[in-house]
N, CA, C and O atoms as a GROMACS GRO file, in nm:
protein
  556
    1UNK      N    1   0.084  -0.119   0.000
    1UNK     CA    2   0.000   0.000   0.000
    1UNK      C    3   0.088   0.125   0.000
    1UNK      O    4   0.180   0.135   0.081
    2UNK      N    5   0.064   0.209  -0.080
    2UNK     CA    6   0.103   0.346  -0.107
    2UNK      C    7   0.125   0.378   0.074
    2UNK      O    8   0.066   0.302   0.151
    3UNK      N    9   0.202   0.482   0.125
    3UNK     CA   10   0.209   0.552   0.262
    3UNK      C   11   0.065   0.672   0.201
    3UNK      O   12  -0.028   0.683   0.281
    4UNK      N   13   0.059   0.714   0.132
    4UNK     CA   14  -0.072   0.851   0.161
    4UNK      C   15  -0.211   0.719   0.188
    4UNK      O   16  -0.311   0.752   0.252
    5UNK      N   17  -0.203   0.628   0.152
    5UNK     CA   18  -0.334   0.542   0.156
    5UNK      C   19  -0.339   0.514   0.315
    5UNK      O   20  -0.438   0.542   0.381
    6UNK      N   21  -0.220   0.455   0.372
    6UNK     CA   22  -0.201   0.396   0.456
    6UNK      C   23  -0.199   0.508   0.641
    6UNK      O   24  -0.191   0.476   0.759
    7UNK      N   25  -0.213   0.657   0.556
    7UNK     CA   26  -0.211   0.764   0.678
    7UNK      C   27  -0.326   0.795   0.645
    7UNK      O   28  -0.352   0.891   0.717
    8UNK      N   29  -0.473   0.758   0.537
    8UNK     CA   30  -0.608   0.831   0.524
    8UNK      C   31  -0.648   0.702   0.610
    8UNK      O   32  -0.705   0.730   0.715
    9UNK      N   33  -0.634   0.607   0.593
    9UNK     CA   34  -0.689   0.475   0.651
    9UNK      C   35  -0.650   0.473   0.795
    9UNK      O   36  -0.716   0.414   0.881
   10UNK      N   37  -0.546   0.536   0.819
   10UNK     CA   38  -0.488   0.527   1.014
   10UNK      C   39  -0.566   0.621   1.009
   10UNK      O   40  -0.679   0.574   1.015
   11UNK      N   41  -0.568   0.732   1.001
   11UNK     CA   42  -0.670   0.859   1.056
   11UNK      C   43  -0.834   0.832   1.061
   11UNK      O   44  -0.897   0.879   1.156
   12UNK      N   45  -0.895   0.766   0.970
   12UNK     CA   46  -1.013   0.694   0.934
   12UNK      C   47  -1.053   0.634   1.059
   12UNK      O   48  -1.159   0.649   1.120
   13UNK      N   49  -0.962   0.569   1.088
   13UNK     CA   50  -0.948   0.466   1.211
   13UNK      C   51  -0.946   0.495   1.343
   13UNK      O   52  -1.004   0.434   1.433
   14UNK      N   53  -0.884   0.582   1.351
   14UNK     CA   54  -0.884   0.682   1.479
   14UNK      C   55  -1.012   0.751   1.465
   14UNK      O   56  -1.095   0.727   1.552
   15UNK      N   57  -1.039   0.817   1.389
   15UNK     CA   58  -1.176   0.900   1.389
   15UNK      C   59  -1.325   0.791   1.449
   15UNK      O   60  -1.415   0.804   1.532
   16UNK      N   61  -1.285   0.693   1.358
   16UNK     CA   62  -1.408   0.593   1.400
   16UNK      C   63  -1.411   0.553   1.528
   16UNK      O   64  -1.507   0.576   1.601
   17UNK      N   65  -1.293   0.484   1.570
   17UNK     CA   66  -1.270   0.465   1.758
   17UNK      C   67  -1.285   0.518   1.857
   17UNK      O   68  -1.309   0.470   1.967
   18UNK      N   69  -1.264   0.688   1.806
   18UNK     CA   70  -1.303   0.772   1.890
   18UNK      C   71  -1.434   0.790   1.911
   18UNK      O   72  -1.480   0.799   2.025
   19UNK      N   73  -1.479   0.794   1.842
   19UNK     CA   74  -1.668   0.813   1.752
   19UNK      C   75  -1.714   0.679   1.839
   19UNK      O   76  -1.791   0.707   1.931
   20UNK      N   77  -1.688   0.573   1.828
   20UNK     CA   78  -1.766   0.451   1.919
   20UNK      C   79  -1.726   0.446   2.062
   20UNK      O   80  -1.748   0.337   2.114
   21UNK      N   81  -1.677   0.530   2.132
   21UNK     CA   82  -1.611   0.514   2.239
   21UNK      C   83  -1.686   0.622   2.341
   21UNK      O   84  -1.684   0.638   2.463
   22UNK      N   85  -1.760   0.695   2.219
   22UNK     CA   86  -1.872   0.785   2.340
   22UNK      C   87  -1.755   0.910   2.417
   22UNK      O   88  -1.649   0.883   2.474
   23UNK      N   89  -1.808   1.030   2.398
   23UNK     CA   90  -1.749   1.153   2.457
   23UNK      C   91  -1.757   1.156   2.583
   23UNK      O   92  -1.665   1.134   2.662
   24UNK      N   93  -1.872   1.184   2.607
   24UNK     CA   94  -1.918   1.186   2.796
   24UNK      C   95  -1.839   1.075   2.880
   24UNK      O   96  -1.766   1.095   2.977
   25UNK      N   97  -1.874   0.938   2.813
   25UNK     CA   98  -1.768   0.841   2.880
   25UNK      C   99  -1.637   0.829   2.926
   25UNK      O  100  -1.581   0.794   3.029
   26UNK      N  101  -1.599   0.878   2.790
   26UNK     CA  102  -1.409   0.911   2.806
   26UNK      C  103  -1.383   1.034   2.942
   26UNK      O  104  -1.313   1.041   3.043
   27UNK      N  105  -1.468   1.103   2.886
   27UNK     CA  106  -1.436   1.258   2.936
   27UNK      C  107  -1.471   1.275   3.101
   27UNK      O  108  -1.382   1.305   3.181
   28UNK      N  109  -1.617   1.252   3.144
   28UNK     CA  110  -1.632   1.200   3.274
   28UNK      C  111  -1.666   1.091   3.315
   28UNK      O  112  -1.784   1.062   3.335
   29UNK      N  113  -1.572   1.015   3.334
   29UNK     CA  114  -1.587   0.866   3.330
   29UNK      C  115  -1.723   0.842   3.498
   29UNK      O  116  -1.810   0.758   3.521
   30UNK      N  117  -1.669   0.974   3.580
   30UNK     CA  118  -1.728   0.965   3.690
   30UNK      C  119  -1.862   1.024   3.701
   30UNK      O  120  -1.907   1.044   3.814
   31UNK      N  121  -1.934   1.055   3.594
   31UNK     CA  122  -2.108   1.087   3.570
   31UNK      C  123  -2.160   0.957   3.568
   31UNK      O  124  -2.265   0.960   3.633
   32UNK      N  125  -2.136   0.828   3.519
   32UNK     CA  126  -2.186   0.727   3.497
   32UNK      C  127  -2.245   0.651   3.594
   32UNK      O  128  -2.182   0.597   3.685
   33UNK      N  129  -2.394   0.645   3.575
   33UNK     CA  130  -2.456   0.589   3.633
   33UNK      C  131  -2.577   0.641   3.693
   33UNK      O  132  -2.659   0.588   3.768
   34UNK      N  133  -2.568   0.783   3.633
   34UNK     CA  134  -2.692   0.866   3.652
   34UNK      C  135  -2.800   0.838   3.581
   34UNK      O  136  -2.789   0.741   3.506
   35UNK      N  137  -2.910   0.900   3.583
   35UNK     CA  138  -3.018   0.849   3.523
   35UNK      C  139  -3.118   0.963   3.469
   35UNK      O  140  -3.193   0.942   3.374
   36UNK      N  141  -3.110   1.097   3.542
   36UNK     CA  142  -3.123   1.198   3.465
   36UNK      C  143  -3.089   1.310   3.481
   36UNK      O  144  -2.988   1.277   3.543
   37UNK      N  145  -3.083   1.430   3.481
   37UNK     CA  146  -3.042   1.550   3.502
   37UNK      C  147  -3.044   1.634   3.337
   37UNK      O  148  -3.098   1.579   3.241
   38UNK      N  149  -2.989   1.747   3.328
   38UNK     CA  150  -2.974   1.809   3.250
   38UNK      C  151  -2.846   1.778   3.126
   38UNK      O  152  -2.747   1.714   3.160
   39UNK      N  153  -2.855   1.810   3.043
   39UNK     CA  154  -2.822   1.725   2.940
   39UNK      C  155  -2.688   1.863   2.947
   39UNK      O  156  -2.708   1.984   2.960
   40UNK      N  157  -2.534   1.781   2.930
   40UNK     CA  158  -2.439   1.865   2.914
   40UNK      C  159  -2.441   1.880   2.776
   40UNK      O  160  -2.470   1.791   2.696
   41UNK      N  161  -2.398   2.038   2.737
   41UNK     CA  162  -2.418   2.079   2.593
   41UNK      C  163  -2.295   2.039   2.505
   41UNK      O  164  -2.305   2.019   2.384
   42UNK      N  165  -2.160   2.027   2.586
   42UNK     CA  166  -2.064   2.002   2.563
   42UNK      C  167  -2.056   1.877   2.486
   42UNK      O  168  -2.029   1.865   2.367
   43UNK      N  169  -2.093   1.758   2.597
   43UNK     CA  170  -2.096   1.611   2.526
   43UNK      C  171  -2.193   1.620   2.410
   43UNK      O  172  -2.154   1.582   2.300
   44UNK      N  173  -2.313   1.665   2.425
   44UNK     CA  174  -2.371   1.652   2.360
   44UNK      C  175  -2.337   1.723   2.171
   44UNK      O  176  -2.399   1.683   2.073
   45UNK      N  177  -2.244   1.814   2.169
   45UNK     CA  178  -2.236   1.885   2.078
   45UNK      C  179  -2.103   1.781   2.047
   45UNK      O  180  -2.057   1.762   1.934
   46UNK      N  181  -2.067   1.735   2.138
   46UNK     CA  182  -1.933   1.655   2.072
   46UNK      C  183  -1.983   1.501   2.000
   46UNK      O  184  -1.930   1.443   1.906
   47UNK      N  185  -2.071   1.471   2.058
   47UNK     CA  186  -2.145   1.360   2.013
   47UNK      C  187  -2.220   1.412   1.878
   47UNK      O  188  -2.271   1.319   1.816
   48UNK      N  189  -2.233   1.515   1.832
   48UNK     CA  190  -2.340   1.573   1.740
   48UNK      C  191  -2.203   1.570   1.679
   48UNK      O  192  -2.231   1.451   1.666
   49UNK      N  193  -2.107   1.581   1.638
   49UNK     CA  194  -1.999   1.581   1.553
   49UNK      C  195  -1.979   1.470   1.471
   49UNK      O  196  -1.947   1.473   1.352
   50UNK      N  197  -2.006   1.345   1.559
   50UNK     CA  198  -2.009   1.225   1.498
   50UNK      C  199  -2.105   1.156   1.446
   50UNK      O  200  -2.107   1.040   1.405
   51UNK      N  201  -2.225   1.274   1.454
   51UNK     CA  202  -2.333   1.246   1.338
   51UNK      C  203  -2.285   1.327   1.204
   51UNK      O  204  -2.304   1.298   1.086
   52UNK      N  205  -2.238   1.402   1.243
   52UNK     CA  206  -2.172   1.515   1.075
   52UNK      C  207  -2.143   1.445   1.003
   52UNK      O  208  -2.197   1.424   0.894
   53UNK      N  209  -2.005   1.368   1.071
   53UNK     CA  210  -1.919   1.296   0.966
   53UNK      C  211  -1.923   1.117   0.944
   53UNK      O  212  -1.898   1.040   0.851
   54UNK      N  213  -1.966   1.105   1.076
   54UNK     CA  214  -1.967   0.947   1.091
   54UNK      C  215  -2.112   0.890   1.163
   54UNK      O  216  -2.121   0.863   1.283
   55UNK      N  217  -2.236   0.876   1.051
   55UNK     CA  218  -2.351   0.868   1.107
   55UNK      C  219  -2.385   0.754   1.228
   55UNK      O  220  -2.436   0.787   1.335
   56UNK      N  221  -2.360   0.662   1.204
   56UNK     CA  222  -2.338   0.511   1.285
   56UNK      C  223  -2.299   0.558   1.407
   56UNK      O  224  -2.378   0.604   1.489
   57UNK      N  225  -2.147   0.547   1.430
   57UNK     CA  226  -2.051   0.599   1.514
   57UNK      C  227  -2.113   0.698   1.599
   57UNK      O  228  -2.106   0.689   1.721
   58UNK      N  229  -2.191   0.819   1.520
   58UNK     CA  230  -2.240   0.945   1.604
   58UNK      C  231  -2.362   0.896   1.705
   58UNK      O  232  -2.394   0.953   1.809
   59UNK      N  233  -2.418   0.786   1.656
   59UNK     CA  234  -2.568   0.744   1.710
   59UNK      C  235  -2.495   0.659   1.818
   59UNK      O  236  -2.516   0.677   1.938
   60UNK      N  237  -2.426   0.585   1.781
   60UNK     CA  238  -2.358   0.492   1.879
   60UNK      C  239  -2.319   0.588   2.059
   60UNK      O  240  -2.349   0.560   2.175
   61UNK      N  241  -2.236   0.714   1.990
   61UNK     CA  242  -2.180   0.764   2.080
   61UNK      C  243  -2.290   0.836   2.180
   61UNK      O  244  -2.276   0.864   2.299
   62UNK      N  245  -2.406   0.856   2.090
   62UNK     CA  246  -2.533   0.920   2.202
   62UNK      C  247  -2.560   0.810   2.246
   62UNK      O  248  -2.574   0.833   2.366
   63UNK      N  249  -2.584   0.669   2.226
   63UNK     CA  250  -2.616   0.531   2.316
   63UNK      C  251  -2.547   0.520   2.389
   63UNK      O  252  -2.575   0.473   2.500
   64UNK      N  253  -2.459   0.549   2.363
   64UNK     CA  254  -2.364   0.456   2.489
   64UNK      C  255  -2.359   0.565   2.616
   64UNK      O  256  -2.356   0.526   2.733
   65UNK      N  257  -2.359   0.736   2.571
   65UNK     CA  258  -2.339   0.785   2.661
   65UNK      C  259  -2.502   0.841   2.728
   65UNK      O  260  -2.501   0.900   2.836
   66UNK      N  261  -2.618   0.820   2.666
   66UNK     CA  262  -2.742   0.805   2.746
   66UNK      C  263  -2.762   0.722   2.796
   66UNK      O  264  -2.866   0.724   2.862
   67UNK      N  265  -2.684   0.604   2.796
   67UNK     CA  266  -2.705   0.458   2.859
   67UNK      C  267  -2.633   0.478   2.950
   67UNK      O  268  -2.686   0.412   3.040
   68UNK      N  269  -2.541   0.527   2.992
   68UNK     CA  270  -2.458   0.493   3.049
   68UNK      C  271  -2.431   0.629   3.213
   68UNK      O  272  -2.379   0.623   3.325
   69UNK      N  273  -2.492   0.717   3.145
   69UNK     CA  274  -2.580   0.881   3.189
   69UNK      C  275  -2.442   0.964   3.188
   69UNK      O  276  -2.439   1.055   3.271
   70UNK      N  277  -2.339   0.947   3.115
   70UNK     CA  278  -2.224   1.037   3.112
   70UNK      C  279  -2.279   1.180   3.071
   70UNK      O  280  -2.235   1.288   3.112
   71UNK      N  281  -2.353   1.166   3.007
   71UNK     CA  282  -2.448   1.310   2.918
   71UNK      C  283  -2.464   1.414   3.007
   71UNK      O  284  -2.420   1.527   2.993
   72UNK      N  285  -2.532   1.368   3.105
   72UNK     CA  286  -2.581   1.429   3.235
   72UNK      C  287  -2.491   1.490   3.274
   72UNK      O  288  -2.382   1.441   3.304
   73UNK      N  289  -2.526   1.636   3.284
   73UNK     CA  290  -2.485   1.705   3.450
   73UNK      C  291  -2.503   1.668   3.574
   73UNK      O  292  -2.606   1.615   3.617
   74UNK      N  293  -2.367   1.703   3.660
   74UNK     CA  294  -2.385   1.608   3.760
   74UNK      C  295  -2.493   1.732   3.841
   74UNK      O  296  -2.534   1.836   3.790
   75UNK      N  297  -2.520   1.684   3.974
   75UNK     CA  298  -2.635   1.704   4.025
   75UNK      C  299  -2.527   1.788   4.140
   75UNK      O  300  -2.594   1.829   4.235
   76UNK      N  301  -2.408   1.817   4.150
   76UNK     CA  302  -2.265   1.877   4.245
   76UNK      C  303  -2.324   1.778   4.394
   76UNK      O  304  -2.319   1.828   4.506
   77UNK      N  305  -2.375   1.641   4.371
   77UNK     CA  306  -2.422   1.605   4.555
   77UNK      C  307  -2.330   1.475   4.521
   77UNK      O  308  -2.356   1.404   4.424
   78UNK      N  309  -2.210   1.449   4.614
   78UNK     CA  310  -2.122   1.319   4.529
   78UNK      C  311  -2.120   1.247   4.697
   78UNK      O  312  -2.088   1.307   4.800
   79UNK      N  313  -2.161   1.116   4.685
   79UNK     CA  314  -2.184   1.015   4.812
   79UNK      C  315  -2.044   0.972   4.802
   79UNK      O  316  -1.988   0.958   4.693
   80UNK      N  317  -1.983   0.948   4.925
   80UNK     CA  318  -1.892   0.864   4.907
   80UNK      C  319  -1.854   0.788   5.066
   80UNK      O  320  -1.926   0.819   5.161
   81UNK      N  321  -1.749   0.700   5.086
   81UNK     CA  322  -1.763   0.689   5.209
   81UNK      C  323  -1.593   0.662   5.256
   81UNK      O  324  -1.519   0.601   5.178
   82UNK      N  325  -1.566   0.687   5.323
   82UNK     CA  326  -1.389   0.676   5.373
   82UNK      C  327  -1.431   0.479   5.369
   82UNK      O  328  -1.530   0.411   5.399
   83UNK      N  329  -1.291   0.451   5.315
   83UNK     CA  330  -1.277   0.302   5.329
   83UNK      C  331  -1.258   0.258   5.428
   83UNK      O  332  -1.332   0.166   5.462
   84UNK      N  333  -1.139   0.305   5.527
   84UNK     CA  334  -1.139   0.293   5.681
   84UNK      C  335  -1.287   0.239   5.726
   84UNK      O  336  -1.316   0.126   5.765
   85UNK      N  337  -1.378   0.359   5.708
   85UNK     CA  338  -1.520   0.291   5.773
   85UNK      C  339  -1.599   0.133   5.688
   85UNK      O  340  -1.698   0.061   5.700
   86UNK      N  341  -1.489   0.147   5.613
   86UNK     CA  342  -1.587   0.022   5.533
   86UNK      C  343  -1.516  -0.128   5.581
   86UNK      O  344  -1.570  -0.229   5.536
   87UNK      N  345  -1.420  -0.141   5.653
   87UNK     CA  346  -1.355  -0.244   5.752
   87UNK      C  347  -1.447  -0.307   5.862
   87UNK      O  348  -1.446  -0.429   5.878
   88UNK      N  349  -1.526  -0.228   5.937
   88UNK     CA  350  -1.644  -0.269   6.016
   88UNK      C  351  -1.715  -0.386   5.892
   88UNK      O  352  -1.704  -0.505   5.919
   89UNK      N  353  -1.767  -0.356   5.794
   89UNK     CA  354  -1.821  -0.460   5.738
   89UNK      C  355  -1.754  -0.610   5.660
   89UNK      O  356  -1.814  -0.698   5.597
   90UNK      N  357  -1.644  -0.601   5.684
   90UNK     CA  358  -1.514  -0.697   5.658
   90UNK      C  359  -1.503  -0.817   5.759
   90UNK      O  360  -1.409  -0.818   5.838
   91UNK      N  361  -1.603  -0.925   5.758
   91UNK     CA  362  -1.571  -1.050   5.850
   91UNK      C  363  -1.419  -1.097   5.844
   91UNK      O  364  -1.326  -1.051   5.779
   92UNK      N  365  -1.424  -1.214   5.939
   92UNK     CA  366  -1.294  -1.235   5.989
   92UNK      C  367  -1.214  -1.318   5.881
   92UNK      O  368  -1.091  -1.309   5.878
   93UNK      N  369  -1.286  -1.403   5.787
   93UNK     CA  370  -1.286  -1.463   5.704
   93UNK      C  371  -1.272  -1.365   5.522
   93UNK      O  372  -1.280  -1.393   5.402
   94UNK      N  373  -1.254  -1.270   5.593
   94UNK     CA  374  -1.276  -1.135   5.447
   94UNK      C  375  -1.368  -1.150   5.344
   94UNK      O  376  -1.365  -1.100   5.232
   95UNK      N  377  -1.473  -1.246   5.408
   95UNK     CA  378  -1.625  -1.213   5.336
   95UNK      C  379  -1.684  -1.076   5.362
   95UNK      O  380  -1.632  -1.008   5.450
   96UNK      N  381  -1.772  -1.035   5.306
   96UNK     CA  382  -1.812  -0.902   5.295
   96UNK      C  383  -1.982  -0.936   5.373
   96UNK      O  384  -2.071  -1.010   5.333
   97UNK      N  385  -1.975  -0.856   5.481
   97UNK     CA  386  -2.082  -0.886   5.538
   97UNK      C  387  -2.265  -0.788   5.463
   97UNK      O  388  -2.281  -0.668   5.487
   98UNK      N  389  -2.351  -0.852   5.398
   98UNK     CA  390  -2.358  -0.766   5.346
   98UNK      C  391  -2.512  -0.642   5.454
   98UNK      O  392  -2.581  -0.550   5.409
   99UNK      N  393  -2.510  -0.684   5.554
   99UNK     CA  394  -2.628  -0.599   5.611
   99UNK      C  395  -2.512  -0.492   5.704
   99UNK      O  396  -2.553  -0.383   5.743
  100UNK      N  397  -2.427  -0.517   5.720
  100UNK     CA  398  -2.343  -0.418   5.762
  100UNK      C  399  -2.272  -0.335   5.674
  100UNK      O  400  -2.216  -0.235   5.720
  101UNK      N  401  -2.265  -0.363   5.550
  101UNK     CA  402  -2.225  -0.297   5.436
  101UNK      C  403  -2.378  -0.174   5.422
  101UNK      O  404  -2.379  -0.052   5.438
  102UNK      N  405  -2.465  -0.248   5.394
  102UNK     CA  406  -2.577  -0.111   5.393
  102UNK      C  407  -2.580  -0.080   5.508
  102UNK      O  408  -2.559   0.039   5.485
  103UNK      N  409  -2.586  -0.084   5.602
  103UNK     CA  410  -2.633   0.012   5.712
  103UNK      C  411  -2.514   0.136   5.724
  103UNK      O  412  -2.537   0.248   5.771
  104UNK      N  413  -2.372   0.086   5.665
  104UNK     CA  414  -2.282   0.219   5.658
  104UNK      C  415  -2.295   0.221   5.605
  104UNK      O  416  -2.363   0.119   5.596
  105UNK      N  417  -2.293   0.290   5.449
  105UNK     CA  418  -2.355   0.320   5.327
  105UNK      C  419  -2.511   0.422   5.331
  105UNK      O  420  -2.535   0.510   5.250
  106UNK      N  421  -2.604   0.380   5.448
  106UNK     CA  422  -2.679   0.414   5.489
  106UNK      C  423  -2.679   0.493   5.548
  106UNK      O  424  -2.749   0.584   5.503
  107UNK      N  425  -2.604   0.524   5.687
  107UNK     CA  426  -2.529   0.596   5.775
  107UNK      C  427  -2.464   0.753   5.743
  107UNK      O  428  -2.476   0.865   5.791
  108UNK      N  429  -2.376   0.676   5.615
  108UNK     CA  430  -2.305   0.798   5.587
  108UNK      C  431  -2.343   0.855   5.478
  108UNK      O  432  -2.346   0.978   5.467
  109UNK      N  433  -2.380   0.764   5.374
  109UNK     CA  434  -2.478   0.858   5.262
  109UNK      C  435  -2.592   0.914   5.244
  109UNK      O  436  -2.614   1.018   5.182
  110UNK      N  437  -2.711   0.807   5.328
  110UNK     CA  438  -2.803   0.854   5.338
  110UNK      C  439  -2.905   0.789   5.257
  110UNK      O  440  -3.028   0.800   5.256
  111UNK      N  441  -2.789   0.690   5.165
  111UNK     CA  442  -2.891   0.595   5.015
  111UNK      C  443  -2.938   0.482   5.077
  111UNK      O  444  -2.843   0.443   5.146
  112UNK      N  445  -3.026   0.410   5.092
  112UNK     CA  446  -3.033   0.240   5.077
  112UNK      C  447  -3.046   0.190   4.933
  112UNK      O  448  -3.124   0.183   4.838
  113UNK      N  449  -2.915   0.155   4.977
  113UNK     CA  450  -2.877   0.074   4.830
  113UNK      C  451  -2.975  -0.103   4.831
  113UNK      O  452  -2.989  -0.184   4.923
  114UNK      N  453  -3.008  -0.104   4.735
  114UNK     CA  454  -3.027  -0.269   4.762
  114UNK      C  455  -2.999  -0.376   4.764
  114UNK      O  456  -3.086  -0.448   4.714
  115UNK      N  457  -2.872  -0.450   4.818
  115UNK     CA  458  -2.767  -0.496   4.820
  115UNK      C  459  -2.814  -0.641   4.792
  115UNK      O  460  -2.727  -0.712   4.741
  116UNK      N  461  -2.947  -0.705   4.819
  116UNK     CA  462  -2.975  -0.817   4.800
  116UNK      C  463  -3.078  -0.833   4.639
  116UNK      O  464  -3.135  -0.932   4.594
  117UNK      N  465  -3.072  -0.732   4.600
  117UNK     CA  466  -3.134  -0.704   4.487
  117UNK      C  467  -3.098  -0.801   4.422
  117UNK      O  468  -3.006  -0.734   4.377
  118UNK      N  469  -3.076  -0.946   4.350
  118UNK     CA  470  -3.077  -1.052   4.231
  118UNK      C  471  -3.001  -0.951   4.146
  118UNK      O  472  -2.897  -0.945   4.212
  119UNK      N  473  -2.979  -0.856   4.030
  119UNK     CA  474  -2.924  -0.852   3.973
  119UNK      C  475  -2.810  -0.730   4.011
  119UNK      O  476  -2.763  -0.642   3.938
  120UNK      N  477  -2.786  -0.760   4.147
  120UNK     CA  478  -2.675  -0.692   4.151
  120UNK      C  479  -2.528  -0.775   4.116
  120UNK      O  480  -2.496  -0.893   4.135
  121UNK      N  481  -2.465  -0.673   4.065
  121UNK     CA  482  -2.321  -0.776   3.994
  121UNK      C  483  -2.194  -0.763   4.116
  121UNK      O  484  -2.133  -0.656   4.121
  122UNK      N  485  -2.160  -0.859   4.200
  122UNK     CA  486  -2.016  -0.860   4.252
  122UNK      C  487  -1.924  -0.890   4.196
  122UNK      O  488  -1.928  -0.971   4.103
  123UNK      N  489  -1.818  -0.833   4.238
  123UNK     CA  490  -1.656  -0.839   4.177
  123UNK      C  491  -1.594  -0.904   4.276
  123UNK      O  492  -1.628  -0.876   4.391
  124UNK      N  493  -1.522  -0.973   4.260
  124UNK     CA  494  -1.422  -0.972   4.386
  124UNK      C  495  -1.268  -0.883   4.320
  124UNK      O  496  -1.222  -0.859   4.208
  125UNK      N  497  -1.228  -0.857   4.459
  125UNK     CA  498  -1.142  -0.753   4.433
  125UNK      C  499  -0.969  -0.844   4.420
  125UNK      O  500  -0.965  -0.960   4.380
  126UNK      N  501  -0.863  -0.781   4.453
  126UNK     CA  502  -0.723  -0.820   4.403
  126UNK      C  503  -0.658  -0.771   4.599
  126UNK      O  504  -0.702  -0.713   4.698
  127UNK      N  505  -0.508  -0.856   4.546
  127UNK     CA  506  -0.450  -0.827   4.672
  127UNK      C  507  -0.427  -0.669   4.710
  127UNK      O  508  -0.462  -0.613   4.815
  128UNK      N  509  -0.365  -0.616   4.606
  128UNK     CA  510  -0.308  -0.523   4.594
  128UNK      C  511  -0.454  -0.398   4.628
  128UNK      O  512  -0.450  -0.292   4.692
  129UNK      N  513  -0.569  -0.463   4.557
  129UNK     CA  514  -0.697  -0.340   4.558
  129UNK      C  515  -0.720  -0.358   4.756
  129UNK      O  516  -0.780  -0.269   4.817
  130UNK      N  517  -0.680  -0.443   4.809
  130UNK     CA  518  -0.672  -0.457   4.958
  130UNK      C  519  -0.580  -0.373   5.051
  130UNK      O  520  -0.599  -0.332   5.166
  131UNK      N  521  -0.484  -0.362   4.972
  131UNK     CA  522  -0.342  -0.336   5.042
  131UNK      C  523  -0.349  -0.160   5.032
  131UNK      O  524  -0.309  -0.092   5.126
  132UNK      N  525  -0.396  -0.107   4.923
  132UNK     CA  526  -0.452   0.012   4.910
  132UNK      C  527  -0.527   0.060   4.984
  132UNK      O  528  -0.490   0.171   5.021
  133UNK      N  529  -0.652   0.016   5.040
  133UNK     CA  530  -0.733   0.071   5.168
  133UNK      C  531  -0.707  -0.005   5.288
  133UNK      O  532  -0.799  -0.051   5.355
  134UNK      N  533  -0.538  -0.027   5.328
  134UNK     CA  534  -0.476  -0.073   5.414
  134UNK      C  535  -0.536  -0.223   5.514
  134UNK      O  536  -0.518  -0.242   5.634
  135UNK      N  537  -0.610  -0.312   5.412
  135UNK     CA  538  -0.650  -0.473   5.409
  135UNK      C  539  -0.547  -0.554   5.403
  135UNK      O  540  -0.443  -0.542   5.337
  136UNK      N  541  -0.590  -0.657   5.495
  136UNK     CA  542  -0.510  -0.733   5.442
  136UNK      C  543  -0.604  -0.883   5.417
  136UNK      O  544  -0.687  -0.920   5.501
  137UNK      N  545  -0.580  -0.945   5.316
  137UNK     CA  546  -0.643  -1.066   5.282
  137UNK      C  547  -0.665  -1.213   5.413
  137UNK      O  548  -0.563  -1.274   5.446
  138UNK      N  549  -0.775  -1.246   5.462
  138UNK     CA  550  -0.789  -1.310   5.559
  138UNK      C  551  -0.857  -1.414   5.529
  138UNK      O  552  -0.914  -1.460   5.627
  139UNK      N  553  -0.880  -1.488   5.404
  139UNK     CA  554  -0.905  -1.591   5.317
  139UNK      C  555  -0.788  -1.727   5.307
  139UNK      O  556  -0.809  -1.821   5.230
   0.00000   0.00000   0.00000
């Protein structure tokens, strides 16, 4: 392949990846998970770019980031909870206790989360994601 073919086709490529990868997402990775608020004009005009040039891609990038609620302005109210306090809910066995997990969560945010909800998804975490909020593995 010619090099001018081979730098319209890398740029092509980049344009498209960027375009499926959703603006709001990249950009505030930490809006996600909202569900509504006011629509940022920003994402939204950046997502409207990738209807100009790349129709698919542009629709994609409003799905993923209304799905996902990156779009959204945040609401400035951000829950969070010191990890320290999240050791109280840490059995001896480093199972995760989970009615002591909501009641701090509860406590300090103010949410009841629904922790026994069926389609909630657990992770289990890594040594190192332990050793960070000063855990240590008791498994």
């Amino acid at each position: 392949m010619p090099m001018r073919t081979r730098l319209i086709c890398g740029a092509l490529a980049a344009a498209v990846l960027t375009q499926l990868s959703a603006c709001g997402t990249l950009f505030f990775p930490e809006r996600r998970g909202q569900i509504t608020g006011q629509i940022d004009p920003g994402i939204a005009i950046l997502d409207a770019v990738g209807l100009l040039f790349y129709v698919i891609p542009g629709l994609i990038a409003f799905g993923v980031d209304f799905a996902s609620g990156a779009i959204y302005l945040p609401n400035d109210k951000y829950s969070s909870v010191d990890p320290t306090k999240l050791k109280d809910a840490i059995n001896a066995d480093g199972t995760v206790d989970k009615a002591k997990l909501k009641a701090i969560i509860e406590r300090e945010t103010g949410h009841n989360l629904p922790l026994t909800d069926p389609r909630l998804i657990q992770r289990s975490g890594s040594v190192q994601q332990l050793a960070a909020y000063g855990l240590r593995p008791a498994a």
